[in-house]
KEKOLTI-342102 format. One record per residue (C-alpha): residue number from 1; x, y, z; residue in three letters. Coordinates in pm, 1 decimal. Layout:
<n = NUM; c1 = X; c2 = Y; c3 = Z; res = ALA>
...
// end
This chain:
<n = 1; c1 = 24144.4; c2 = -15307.5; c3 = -9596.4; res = UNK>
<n = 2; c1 = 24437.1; c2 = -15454.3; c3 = -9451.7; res = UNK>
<n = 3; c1 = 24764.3; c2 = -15349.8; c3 = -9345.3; res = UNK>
<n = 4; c1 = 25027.3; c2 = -15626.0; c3 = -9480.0; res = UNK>
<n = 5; c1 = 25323.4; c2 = -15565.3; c3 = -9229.7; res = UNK>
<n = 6; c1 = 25043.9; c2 = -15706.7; c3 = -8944.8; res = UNK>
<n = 7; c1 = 24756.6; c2 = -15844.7; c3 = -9099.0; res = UNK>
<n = 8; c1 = 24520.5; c2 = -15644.9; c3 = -8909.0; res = UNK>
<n = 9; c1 = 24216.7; c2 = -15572.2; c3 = -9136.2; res = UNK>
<n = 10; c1 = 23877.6; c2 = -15405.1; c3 = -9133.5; res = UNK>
<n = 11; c1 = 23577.1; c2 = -15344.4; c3 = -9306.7; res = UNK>
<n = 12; c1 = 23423.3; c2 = -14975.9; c3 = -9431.0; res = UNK>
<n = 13; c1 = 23135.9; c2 = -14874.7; c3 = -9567.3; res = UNK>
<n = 14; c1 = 23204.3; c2 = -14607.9; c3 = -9801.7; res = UNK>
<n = 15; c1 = 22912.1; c2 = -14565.3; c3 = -10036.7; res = UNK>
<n = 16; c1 = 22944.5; c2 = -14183.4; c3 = -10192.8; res = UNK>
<n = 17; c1 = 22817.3; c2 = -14000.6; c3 = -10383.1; res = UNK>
<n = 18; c1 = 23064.9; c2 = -13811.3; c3 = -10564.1; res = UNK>
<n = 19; c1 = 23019.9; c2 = -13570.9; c3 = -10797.4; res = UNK>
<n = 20; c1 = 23265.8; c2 = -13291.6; c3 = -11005.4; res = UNK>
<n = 21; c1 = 23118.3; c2 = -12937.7; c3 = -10917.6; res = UNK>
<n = 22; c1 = 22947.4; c2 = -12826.9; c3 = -11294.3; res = UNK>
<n = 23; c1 = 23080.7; c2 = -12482.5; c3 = -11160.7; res = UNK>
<n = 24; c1 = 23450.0; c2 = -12498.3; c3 = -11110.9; res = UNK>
<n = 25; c1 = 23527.4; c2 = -12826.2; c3 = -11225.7; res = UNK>
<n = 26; c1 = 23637.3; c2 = -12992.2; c3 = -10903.8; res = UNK>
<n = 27; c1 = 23539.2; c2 = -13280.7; c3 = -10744.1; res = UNK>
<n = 28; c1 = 23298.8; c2 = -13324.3; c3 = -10406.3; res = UNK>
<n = 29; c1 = 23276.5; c2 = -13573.6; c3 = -10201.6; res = UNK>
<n = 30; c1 = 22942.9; c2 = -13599.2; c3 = -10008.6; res = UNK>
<n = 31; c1 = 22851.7; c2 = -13850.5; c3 = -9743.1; res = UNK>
<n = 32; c1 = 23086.9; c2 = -14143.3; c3 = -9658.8; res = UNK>
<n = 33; c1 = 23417.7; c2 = -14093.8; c3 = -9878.5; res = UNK>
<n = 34; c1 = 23735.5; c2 = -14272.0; c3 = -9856.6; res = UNK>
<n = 35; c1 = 24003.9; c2 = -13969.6; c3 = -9900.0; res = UNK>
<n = 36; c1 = 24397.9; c2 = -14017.1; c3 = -9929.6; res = UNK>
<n = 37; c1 = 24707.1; c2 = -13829.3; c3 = -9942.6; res = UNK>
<n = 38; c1 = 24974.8; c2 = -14003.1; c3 = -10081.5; res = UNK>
<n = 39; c1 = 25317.1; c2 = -13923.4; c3 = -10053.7; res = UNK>
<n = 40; c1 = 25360.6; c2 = -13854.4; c3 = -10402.4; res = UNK>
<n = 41; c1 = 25214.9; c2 = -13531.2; c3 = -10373.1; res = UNK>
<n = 42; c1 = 25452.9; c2 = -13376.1; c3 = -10189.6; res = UNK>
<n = 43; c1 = 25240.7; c2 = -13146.5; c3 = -10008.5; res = UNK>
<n = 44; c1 = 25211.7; c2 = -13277.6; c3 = -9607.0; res = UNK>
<n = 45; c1 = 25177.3; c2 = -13614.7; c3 = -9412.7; res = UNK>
<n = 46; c1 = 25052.1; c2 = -13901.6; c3 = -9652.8; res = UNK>
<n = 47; c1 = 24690.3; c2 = -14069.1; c3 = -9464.1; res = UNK>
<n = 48; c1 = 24364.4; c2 = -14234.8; c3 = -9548.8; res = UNK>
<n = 49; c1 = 24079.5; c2 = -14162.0; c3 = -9399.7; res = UNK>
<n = 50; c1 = 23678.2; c2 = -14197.0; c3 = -9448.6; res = UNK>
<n = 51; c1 = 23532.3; c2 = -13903.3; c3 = -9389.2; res = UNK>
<n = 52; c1 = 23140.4; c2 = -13798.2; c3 = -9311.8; res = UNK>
<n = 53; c1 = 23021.0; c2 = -13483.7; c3 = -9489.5; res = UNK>
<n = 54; c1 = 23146.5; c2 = -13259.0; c3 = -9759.8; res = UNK>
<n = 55; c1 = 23506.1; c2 = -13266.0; c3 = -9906.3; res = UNK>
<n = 56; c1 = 23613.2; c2 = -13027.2; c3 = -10194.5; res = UNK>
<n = 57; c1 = 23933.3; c2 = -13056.2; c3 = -10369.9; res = UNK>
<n = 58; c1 = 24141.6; c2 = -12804.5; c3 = -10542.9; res = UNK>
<n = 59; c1 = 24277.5; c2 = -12816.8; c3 = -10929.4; res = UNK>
<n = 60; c1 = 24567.8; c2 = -13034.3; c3 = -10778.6; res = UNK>
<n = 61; c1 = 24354.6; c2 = -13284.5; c3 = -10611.5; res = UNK>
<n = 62; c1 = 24425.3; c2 = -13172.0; c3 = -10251.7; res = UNK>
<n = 63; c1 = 24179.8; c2 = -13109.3; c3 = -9989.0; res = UNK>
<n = 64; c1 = 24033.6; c2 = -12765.2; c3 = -10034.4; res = UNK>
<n = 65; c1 = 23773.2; c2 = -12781.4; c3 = -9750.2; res = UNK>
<n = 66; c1 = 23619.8; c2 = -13058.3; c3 = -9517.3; res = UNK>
<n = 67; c1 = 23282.9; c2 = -13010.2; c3 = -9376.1; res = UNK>
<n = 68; c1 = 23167.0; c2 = -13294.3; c3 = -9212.4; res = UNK>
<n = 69; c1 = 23388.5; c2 = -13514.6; c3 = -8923.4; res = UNK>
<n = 70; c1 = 23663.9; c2 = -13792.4; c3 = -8935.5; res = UNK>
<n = 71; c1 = 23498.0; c2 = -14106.1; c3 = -8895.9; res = UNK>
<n = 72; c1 = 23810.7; c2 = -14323.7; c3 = -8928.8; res = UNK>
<n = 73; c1 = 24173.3; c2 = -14261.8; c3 = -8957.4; res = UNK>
<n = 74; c1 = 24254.3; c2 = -14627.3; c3 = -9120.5; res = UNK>
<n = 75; c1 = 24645.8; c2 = -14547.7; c3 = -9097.1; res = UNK>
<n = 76; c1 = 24605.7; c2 = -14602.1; c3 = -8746.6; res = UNK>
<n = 77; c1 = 24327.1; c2 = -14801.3; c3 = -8699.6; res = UNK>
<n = 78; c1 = 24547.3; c2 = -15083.2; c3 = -8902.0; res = UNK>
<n = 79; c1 = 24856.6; c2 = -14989.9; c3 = -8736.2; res = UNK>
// end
């Protein structure tokens, strides 16, 4: 990824899985996942982040619960 106001880039390794819950519909992340917020949904502070763990999302595709760590917040890594 790179941020194109400096150039500064960097190099994940986001490899899944992901899966929608045969339950409720939703989807899970599991393991490394790249998660973002963008500002188009109006509902906090836009970010990007890989995460480690379990995320769940609700019927609007915002985070429901995170179960797991922050392994990088890219925003500012690339600031």
């Amino acid at each position: 990824m790179t941020n194109l106001e400096t150039n500064e880039s960097r190099r994940y390794n986001i490899s899944g899985p992901t899966f929608i819950d045969a339950e409720t519909g939703r989807l899970v992340l599991t393991g490394t996942a790249l998660v973002g917020q963008p500002a188009s949904q109006n509902v906090g502070s836009t970010f990007l982040i890989v995460t480690r763990g379990r995320v769940t999302f609700t019927p609007a595709n915002t985070i429901e619960s995170h179960h797991g760590t922050i392994a990088h917040n890219i925003c500012a890594e690339l600031a």
